[in-house]
N, C-alpha and C positions, 0 to 999 in steps of 0.2 A: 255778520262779520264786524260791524262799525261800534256794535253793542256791545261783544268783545275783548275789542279793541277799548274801549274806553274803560272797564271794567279792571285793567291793567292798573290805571293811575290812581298811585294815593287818595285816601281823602282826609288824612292827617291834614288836623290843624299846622299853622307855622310853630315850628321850635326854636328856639335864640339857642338853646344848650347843644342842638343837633347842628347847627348853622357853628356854634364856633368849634365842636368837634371837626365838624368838613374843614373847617378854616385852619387847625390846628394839623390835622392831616395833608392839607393842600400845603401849606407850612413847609412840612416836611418834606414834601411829593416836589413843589419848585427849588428848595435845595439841592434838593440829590439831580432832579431834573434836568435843570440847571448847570449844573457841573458837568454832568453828562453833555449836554451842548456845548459849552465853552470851550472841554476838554476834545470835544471830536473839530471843535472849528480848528483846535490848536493843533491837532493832527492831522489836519488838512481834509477832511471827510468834506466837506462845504457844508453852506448852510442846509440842507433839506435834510440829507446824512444825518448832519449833528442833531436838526432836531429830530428825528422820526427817532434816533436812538435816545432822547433824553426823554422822551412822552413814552416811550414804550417801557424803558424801566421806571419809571411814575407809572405806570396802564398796573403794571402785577403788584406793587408797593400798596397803591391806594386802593385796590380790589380788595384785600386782604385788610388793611386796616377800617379803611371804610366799613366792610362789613360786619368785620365785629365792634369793630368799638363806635364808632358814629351810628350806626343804623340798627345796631342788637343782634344782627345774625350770626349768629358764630356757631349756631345749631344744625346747619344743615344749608343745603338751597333749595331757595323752591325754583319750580320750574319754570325755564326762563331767565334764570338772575343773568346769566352769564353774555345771553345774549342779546339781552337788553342794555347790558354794561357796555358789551360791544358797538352797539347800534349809538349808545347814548356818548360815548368816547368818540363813534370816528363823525358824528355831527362838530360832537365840540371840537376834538383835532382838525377836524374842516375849516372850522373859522379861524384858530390858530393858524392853520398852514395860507390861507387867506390875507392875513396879516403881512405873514412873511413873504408873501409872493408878489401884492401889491408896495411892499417897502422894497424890495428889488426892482420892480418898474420902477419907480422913482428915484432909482441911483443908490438906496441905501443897503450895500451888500454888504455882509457880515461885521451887524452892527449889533451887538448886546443889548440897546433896548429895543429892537426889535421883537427879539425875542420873547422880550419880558412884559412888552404889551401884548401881544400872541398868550401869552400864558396866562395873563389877568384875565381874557376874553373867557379864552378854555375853561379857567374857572369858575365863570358865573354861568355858563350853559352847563356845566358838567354837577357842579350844585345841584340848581334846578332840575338836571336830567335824573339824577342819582337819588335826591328826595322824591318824587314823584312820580317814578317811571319804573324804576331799577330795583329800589331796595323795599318795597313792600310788602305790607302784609306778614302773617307769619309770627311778629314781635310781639313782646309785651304790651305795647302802647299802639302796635300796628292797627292797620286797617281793619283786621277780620277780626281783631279783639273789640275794636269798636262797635265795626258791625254786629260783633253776637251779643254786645251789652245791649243794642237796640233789638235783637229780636225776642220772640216772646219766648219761652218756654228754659229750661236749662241753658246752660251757657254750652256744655260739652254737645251738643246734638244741633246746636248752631253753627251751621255754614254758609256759605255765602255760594251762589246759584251759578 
């Protein structure tokens, strides 16, 4: 199982061009995110409300961009993406909502940069989660293209175990 389990995670080198793609999506994903939270504070939803609806329409945005244009998959899914995305979102939205809950014990209730440190968080796990967990494999430059450059015989009859 543990053998697996590890068999999941990338083994792609770091990318700066893939890194400011995610950056250039997340971009876009704390915008719209964002407004979405400010807009539900302004509506009185409170804070948990406003955020859980601003991460959630960034959750369907960044699935879809991320995948084709950050990670190359626009082809299909392999199996797994989606709940891996899942698993790898409600780790990162964990620490985000962490943020928020621990600035609430300490007196600061529906405070703007609250939220926007919660989201810088989410960011850096949901990156990391997303390059090396999530979106594997399958690609031009992916894993299994690597792997079969390293195995012996044709490339098409190369797969990975």
């Amino acid at each position: 199982m543990e053998h697996n389990f590890l068999r999941m995670w990338s083994r792609l080198p770091f990318d700066w061009t893939r890194m400011l793609r995610f950056g250039a999506v997340g971009v876009l994903n704390t915008g719209v995110g964002y407004a979405v939270i400010l807009a539900g504070v302004l509506l009185g939803l409170g804070d948990i409300a406003s955020n859980a609806a601003g991460f959630g329409t960034g959750l369907v945005l960044g699935f879809f961009l991320n995948r084709q244009w950050t990670f190359g998959r626009a082809g299909g899914f392999r199996p797994g993406t989606v709940q891996r995305y899942a698993l790898t979102f409600f780790t990162a939205y964990g620490a985000n909502l962490a943020v928020v809950v621990a600035a609430r014990s300490f007196g600061m209730i529906e405070n703007p940069l609250v939220h926007l440190a919660g989201i810088c968080l989410y960011s850096v796990i949901f990156f990391f989660g997303s390059a090396h967990f999530v979106f594997v494999g399958n690609t031009e430059s992916g894993a299994e293209g690597v792997l079969a450059a390293k195995q012996p015989g044709p490339a098409s009859t190369a797969r990975i175990p």
